[in-house]
C-alpha positions as CSV (number, residue, x, y, z in Angstrom):
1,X,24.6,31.1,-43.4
2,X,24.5,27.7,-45.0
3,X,27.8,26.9,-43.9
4,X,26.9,28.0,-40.0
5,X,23.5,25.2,-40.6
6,X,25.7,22.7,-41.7
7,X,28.4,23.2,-38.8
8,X,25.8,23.1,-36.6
9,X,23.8,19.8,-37.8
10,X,27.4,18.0,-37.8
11,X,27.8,19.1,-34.1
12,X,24.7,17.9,-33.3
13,X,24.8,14.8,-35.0
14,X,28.3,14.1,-33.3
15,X,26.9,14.9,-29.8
16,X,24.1,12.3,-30.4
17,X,26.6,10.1,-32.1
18,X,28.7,10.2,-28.5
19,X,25.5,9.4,-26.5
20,X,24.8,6.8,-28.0
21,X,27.6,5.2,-27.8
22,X,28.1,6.0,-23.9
23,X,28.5,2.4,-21.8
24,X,25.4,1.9,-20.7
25,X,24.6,2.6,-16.7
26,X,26.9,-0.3,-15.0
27,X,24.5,-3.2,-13.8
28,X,24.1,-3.3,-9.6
29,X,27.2,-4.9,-8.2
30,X,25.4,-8.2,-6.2
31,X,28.6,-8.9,-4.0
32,X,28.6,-5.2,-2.6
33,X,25.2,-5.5,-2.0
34,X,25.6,-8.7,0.0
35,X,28.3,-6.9,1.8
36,X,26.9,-4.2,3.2
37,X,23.9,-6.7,4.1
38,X,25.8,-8.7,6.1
39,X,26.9,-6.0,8.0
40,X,24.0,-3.7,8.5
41,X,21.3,-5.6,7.9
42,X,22.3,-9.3,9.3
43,X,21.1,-8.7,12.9
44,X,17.3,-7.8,11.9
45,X,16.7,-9.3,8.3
46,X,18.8,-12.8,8.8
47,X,21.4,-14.2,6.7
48,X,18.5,-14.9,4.1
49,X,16.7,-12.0,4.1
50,X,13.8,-13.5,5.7
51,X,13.9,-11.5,8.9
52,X,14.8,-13.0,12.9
53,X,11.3,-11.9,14.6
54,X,7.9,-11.2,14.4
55,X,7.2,-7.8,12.4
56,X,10.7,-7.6,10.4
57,X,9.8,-8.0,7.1
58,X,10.9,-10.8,4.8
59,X,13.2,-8.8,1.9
60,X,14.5,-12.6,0.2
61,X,13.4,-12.3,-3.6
62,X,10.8,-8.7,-3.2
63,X,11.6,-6.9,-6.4
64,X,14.6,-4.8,-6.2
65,X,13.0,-1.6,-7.3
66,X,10.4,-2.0,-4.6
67,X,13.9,-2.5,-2.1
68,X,15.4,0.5,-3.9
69,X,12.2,2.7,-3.5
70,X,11.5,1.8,0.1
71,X,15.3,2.5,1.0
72,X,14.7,6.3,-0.5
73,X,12.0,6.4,1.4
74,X,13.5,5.8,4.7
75,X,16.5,8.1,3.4
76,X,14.3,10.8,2.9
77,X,12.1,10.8,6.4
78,X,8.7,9.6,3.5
79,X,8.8,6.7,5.5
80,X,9.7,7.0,9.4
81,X,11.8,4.1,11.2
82,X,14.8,5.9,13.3
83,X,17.2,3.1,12.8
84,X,16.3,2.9,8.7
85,X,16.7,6.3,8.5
86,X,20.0,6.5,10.1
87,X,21.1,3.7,7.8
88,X,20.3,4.8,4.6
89,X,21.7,8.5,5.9
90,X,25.2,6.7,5.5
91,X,24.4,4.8,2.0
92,X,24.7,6.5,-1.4
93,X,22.9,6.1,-4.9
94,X,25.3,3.1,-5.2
95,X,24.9,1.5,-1.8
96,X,21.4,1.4,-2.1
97,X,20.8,-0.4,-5.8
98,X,23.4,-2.8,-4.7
99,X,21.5,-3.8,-1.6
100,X,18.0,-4.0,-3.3
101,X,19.4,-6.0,-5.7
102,X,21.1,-8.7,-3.6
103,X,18.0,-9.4,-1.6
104,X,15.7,-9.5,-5.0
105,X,18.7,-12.2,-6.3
106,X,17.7,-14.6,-3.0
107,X,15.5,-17.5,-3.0
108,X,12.4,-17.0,-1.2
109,X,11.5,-18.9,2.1
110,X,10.9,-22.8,0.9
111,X,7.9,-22.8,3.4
112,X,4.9,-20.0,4.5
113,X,6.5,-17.6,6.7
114,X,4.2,-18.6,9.5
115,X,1.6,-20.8,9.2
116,X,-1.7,-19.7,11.0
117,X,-4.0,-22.5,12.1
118,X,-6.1,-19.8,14.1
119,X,-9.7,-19.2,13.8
120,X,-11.3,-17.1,11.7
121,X,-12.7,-13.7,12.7
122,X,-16.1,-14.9,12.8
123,X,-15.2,-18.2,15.0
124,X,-13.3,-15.7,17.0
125,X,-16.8,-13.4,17.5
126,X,-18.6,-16.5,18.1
127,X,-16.4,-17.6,21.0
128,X,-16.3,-14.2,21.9
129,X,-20.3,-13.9,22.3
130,X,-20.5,-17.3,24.0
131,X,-20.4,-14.9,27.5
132,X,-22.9,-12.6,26.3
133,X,-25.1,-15.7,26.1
134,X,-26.8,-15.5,29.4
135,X,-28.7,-12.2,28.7
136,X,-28.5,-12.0,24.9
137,X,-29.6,-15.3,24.2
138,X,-28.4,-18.1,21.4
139,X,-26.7,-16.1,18.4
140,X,-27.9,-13.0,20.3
141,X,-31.6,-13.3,19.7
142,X,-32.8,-12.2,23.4
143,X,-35.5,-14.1,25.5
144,X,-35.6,-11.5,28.3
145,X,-37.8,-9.3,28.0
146,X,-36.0,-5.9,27.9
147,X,-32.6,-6.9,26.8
148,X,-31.9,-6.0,23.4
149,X,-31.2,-8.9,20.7
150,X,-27.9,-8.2,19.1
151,X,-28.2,-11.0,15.9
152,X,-28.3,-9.4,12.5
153,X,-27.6,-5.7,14.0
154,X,-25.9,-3.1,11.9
155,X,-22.1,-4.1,12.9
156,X,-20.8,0.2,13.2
157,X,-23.6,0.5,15.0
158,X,-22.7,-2.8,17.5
159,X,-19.0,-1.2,18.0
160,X,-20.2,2.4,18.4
161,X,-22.4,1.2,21.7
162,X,-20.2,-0.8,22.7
163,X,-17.7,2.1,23.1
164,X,-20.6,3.9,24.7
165,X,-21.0,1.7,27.2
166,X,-17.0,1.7,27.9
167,X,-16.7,5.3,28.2
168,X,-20.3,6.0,30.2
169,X,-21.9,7.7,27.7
170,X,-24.4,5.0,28.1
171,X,-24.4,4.4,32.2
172,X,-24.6,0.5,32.4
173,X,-22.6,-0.9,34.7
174,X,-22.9,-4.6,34.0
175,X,-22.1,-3.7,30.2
176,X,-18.9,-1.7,30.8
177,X,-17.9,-4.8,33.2
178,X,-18.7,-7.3,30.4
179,X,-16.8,-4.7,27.9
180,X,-14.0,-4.1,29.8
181,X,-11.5,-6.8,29.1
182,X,-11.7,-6.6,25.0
183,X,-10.0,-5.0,22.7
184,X,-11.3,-2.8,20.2
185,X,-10.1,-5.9,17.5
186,X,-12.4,-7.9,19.9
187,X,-15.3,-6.1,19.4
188,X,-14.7,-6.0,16.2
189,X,-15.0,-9.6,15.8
190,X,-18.0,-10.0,18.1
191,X,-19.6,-7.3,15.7
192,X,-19.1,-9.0,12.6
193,X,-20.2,-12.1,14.4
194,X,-23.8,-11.1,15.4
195,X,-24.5,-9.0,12.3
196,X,-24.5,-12.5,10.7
197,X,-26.6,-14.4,12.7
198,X,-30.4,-14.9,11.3
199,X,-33.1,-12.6,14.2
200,X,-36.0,-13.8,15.5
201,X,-39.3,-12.0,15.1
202,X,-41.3,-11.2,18.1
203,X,-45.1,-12.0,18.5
204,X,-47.4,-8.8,19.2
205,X,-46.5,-7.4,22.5
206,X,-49.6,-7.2,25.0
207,X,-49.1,-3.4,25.3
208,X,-48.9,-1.2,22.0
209,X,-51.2,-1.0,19.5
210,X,-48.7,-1.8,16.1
211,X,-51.3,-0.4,13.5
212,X,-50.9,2.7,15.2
213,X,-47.7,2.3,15.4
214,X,-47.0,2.2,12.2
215,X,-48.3,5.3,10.6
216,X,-45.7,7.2,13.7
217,X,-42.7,4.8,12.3
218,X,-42.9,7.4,9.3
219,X,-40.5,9.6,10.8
220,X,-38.3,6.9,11.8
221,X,-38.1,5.2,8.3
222,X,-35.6,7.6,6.7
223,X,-32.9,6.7,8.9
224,X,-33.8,3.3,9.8
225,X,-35.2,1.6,7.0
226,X,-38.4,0.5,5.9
227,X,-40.1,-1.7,8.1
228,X,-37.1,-1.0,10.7
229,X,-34.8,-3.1,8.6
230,X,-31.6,-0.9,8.2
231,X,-29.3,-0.3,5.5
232,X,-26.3,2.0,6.8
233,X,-24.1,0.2,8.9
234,X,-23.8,2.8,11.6
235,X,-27.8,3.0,11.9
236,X,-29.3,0.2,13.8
237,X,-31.8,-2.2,12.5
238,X,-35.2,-2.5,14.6
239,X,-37.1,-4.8,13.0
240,X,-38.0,-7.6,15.2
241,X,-36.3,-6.2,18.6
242,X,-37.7,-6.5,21.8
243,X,-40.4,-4.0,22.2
244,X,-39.7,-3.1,26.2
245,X,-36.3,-2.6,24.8
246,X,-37.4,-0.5,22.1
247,X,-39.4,1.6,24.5
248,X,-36.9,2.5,27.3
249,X,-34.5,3.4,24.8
250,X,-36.9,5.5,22.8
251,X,-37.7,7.3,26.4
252,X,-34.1,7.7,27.0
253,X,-34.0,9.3,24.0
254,X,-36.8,11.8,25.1
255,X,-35.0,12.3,28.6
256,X,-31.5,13.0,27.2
257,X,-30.4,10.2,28.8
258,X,-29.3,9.2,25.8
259,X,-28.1,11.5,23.3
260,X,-29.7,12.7,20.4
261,X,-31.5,15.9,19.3
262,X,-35.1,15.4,18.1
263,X,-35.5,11.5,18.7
264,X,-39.0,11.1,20.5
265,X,-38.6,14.6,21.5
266,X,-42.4,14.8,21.0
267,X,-43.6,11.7,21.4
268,X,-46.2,10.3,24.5
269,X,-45.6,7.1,26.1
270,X,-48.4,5.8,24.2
271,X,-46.7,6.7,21.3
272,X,-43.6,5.3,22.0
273,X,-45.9,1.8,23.1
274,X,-47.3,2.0,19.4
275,X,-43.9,2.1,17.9
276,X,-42.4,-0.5,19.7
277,X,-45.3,-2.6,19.3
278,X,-44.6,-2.1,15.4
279,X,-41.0,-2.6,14.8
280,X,-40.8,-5.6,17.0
281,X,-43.2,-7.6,14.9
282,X,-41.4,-6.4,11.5
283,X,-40.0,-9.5,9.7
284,X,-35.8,-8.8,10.5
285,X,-33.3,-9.5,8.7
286,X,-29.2,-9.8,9.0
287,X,-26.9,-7.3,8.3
288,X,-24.3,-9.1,6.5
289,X,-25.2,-12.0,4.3
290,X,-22.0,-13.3,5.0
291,X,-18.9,-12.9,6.8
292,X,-16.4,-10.5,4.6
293,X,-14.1,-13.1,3.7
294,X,-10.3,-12.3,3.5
295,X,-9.9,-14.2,0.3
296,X,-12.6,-11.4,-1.3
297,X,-10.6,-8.7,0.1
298,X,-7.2,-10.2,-1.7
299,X,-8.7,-10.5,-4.8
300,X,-8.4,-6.6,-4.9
301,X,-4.6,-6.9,-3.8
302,X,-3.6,-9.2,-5.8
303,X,-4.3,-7.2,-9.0
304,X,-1.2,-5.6,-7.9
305,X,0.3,-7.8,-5.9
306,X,-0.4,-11.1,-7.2
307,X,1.8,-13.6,-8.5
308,X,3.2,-12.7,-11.8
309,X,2.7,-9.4,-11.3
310,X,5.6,-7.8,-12.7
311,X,5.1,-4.2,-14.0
312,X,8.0,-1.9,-14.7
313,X,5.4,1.1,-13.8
314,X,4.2,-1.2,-10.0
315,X,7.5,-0.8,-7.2
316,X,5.2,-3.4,-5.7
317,X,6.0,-5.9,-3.2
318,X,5.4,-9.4,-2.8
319,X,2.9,-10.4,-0.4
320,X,3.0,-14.3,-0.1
321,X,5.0,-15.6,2.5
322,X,5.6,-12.2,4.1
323,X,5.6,-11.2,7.9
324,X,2.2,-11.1,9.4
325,X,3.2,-8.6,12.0
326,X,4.8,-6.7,9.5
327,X,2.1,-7.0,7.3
328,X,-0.4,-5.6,10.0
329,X,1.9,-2.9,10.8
330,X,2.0,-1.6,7.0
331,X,-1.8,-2.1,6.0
332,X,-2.2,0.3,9.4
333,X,0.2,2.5,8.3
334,X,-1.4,3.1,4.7
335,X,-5.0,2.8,6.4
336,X,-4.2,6.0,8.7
337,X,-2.2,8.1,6.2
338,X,1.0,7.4,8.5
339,X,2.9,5.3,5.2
340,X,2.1,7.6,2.4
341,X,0.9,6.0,-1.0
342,X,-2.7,7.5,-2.8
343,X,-3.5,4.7,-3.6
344,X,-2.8,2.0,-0.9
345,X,-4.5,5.0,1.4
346,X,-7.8,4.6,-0.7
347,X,-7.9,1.2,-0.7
348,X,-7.0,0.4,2.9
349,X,-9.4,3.2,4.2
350,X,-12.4,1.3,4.5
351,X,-10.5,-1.8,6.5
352,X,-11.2,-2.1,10.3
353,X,-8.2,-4.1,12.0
354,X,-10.6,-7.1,12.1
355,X,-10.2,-7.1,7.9
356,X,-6.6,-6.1,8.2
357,X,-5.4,-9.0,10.7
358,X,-7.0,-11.4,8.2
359,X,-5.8,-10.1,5.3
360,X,-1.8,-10.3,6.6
361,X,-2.8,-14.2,8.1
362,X,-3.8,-14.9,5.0
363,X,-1.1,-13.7,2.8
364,X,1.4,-14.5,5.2
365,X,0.1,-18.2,4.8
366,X,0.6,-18.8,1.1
367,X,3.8,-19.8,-0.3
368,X,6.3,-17.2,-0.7
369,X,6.7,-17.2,-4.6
């Protein structure tokens, strides 16, 4: 028995003995890689890796286990690109390792992949809004008596009328005209636009009695706020609206011209008088303090993603000096669970398009490094 326990320890100790003295896994061979770059990869990614058009990624000095994880990705139909996939179908273990690890051995681009002198989101909702002047007034606080101001109005709210008014669930024809020609990035902007801009308050309409008013605004201040001041951006604010406004909604409402199952269902025009008269002398207030900058956003990113980064448990990429189409493409991608990564799908989930075009003209600004 003693000798079979000795027998065996020495057979163990020489297995361990051989492991250890295996070669070690042979480093990525650089020149392969480059050789199989410049024949597959040349015609989209350049001579440099940093990509021939708009939306191609720049792969020039991303880290090579990011390359290698996003080449498995496409291998294995994770990540869906027809002519990736048919690549990588032809590359083994080898192939692969050697590629990521030429690109990750090139220099990034000297200069910002593009450089975007374009206007913010929120200039772009102000120039935007400049032909919505005429009935909405200056920074969409309404003179017109029965035209709603739009400044400091809940911005989900803003988007989800607008898209009322373009499918004719709310049957205005001058608004689906007006609405017609933008995108839904558009309205976007014009959203975050006008829930920035400061409302005026209204003096005491001549009809409405806003003491009385106010003890029927109780049933209203759960949703909308107190005093008519909202704090759920897909409820709108109606402190300080215009009161003729507030009243042919509110009997829309009742009519089922507008759709909604127990607003004003009981209520008397008078009633609906008092309300108005209420909410439109409330002090308002705007919805965003200030525009969501992208900066703020990429302060979350870049815990990840910054420079100096460099985690052996992150297969993160680089984001400075990357594609901005590309970039757009892939924060969409993670955003509707198309790209799948936990954690980029949490963190992209609240970003409209608006957020995500200035988050990729941001990064794609700043010097590759």
């Amino acid at each position: 028995m003693k000798w079979c326990f000795v027998a065996s320890t020495l057979m163990l100790l020489a297995s361990c003995s051989r492991e250890a003295n295996q070669p070690p896994e042979p480093a990525a061979d650089i020149g392969a890689g480059k050789a199989i770059a410049d024949t597959e990869c040349i015609d989209c990614h350049g001579a440099d890796g940093h990509g021939v058009a708009p939306g191609i990624p720049q792969l020039s000095a991303q880290p090579a286990d990011y390359l290698l994880a996003s080449l498995q990705a496409y291998q294995s139909g994770e990540r869906t690109h027809a002519a990736l996939r048919d690549l990588t179908n032809h590359m083994n273990d080898a192939d692969m390792v050697n590629v990521s690890a030429y690109y990750a051995s090139l220099s990034p681009p000297e200069q910002p992949a593009t450089i975007h002198d374009k206007m913010t989101s929120y200039e772009e909702g102000e120039q935007i809004a400049k032909a919505c002047v005429s009935c909405h007034g200056e920074s969409g606080n309404s003179v017109i008596a029965g035209i709603p101001s739009l400044a400091g109005q809940q911005p989900l709210y803003f988007i989800a009328a607008t898209q009322a008014y373009l499918t004719g669930i709310r049957d205005i024809e001058t608004m689906e005209k007006s609405l017609r020609g933008l995108s839904r990035t558009d309205i976007e902007k014009l959203a975050l636009y006008y829930a920035s801009q400061v409302p005026d308050a209204h003096q005491a309409p001549e009809n409405g009695d806003p003491e009385a008013g106010m003890v029927l605004s109780a049933q209203c201040g759960g949703c909308h706020g107190g005093g008519g001041v909202s704090h759920d951006a897909a409820t709108p604010s109606l402190a300080g609206q215009d009161p003729l406004y507030l009243a042919n909604a509110a009997k829309a409402y009742r009519g089922h011209v507008r759709h909604h199952d127990v607003m004003f269902a009981d209520k008397s025009d008078e009633d609906i008088a008092n309300i108005a008269a209420y909410y439109a002398i409330q002090q308002p207030r705007a919805a965003e303090d200030e525009p969501i900058s992208a900066a703020k956003l990429s302060r979350s990113c870049d815990r990840c993603h910054g420079p100096g980064i460099d985690s052996p448990n992150l297969a993160t990429p680089r984001l400075n000096g990357q594609d901005r189409d590309y970039l757009i493409m892939a924060l969409r991608a993670y955003r509707d669970d198309k790209r799948h990564s936990t954690t980029m799908h949490k963190m992209s989930l609240p970003y409209s398009d608006t957020m995500i075009e200035s988050l990729a003209t941001l990064y794609s600004s700043r010097e590759a490094r």
